[in-house]
C-alpha positions in Angstrom: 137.3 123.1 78.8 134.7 125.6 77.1 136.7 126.7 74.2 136.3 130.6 74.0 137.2 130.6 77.7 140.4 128.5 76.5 140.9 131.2 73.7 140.5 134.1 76.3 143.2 132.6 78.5 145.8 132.0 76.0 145.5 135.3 75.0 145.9 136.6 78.2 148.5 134.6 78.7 150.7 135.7 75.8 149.9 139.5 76.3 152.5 141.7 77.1 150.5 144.8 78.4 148.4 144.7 81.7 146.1 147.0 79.9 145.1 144.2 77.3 145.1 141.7 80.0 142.5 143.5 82.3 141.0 143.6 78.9 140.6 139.9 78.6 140.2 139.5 82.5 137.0 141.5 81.9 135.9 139.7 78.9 136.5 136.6 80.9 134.2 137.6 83.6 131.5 139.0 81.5 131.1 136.1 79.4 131.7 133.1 82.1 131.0 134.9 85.8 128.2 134.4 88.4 128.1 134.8 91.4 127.1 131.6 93.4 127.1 129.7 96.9 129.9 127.2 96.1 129.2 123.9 98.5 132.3 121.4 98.8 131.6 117.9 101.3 133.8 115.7 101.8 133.7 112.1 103.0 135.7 111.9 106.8 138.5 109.3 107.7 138.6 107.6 104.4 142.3 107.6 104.1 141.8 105.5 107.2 139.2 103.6 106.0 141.1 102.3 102.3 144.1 101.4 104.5 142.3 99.0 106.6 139.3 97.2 104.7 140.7 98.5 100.8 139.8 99.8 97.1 136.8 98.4 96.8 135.3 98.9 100.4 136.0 102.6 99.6 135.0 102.7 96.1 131.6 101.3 97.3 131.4 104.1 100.0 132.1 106.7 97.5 129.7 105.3 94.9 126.7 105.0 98.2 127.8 109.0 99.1 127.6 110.0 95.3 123.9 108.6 94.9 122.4 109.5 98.3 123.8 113.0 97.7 122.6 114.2 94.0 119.1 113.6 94.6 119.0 116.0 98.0 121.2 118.7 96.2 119.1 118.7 93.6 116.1 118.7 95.5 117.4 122.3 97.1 117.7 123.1 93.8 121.6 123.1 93.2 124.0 121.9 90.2 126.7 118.7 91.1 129.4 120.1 89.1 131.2 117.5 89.8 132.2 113.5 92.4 135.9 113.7 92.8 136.9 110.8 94.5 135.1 111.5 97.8 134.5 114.7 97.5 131.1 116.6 96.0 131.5 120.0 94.2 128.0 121.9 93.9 126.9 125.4 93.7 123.6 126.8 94.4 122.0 130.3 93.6 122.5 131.5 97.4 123.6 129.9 100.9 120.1 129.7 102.3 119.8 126.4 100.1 123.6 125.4 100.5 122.7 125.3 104.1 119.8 123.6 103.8 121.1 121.0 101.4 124.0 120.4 103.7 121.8 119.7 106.8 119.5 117.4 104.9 122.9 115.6 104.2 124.0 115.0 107.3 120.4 114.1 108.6 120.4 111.5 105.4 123.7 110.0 106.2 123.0 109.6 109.7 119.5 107.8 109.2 121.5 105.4 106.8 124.3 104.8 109.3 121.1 103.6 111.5 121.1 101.0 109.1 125.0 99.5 108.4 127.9 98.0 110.1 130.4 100.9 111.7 132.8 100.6 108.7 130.3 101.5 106.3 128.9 104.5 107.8 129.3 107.4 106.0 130.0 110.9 107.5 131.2 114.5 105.8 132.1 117.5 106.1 131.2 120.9 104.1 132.2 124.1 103.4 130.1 126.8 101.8 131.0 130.2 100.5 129.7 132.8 98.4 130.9 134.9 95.6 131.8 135.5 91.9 133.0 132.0 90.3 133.7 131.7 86.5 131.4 128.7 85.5 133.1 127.3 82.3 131.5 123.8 81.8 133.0 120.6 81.8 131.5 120.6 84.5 134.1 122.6 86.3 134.0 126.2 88.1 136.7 128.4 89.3 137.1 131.1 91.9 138.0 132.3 95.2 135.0 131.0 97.0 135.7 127.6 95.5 139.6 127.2 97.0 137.9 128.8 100.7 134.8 126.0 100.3 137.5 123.6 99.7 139.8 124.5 102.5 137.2 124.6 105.2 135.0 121.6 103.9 138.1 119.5 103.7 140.5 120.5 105.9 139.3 122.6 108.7 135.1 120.7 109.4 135.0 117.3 111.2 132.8 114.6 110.6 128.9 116.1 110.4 129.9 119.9 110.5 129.0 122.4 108.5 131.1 125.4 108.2 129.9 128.6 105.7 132.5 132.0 105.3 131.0 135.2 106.8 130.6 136.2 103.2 128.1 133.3 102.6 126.5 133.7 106.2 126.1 137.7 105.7 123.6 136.3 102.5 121.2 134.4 105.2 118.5 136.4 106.3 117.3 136.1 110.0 114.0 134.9 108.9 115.4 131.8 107.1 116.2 130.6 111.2 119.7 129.1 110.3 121.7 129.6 113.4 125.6 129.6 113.4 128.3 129.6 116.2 131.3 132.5 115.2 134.8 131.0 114.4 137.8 132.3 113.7 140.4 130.4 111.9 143.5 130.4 109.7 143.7 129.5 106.5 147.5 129.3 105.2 148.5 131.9 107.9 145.4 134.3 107.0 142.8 134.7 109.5 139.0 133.7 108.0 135.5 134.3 109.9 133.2 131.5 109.7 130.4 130.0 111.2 129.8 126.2 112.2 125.9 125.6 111.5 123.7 124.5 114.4 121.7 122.1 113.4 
């Protein structure tokens, strides 16, 4: 962890007055906050997948997801911040090229399933959002829109959708031609617009 950020928390942590800690808060986001499109995929049905063909038939999925996906990320011009196990944290500068990235994904891993036996094909979900994250290195990042691309990329998409928070789909002009079918779900009890991406 960035050590002024660590510094800043601590303090904030052992202050006694909210005044001094909306202080630090403030300091905080001044010094570490941007706002960002925060993109979260993760790899579908590989609980399944360990149980029946094991570690290393997954590990080698992983690793096959983890190099087919940098390249395209970074060639819409986002960050990996980070592979955990099978799931790809990124953030770009706005949703236009989340959503773009995330469909050149999908197309990728589809063309390569062309290619491979059924238990090696590879197929995600993502979730996109859009907001203020405090980017600390690491690589890590931290936020609201990070825990709500998290929830819906992981827990809420199925295998090749694409789901971005009306905060993120409110950032896509019309021109940009990325079309999206209006969802409601909940999230821990609280109701959250989204849109699955039709693609």
């Amino acid at each position: 962890m960035n050590r002024r950020f660590e510094e800043l928390l601590l303090l904030y942590a052992q202050e006694n007055e909210k005044e001094e800690q909306k202080k630090i808060e403030a300091a905080l986001w001044k010094e570490f906050g941007k706002a960002k499109a925060v993109f979260v995929m993760d790899m579908s049905g590989f609980w399944l997948l360990a149980q029946r063909h094991g570690i290393v038939h997954y590990l080698s999925m992983v690793r096959r997801m983890q190099l087919a996906t940098k390249p395209i990320i970074e060639q819409y011009h986002g960050e990996v911040v980070k592979f955990e196990a099978d799931n790809c944290f990124a953030m770009f500068d706005d949703p236009v090229a989340a959503v773009r990235a995330a469909v050149a994904l999908n197309t990728a891993f589809f063309s390569m399933n062309l290619l491979t036996n059924d238990e090696f094909d590879i197929s995600v979900s993502i979730g996109i959002d859009y907001g203020d994250l405090l980017l600390i290195g690491g690589p890590d990042y931290f936020g609201n829109p990070v825990n709500c691309a998290c929830k819906i990329g992981e827990e809420i998409g199925g295998p090749g959708e694409i789901l971005v928070t009306a905060t993120a789909f409110k950032q896509i002009p019309e021109k940009a031609g990325i079309k999206g079918r209006k969802l409601t779900l909940a999230i821990a009890g609280v109701p959250i617009e989204m849109y699955s991406i039709e693609y």
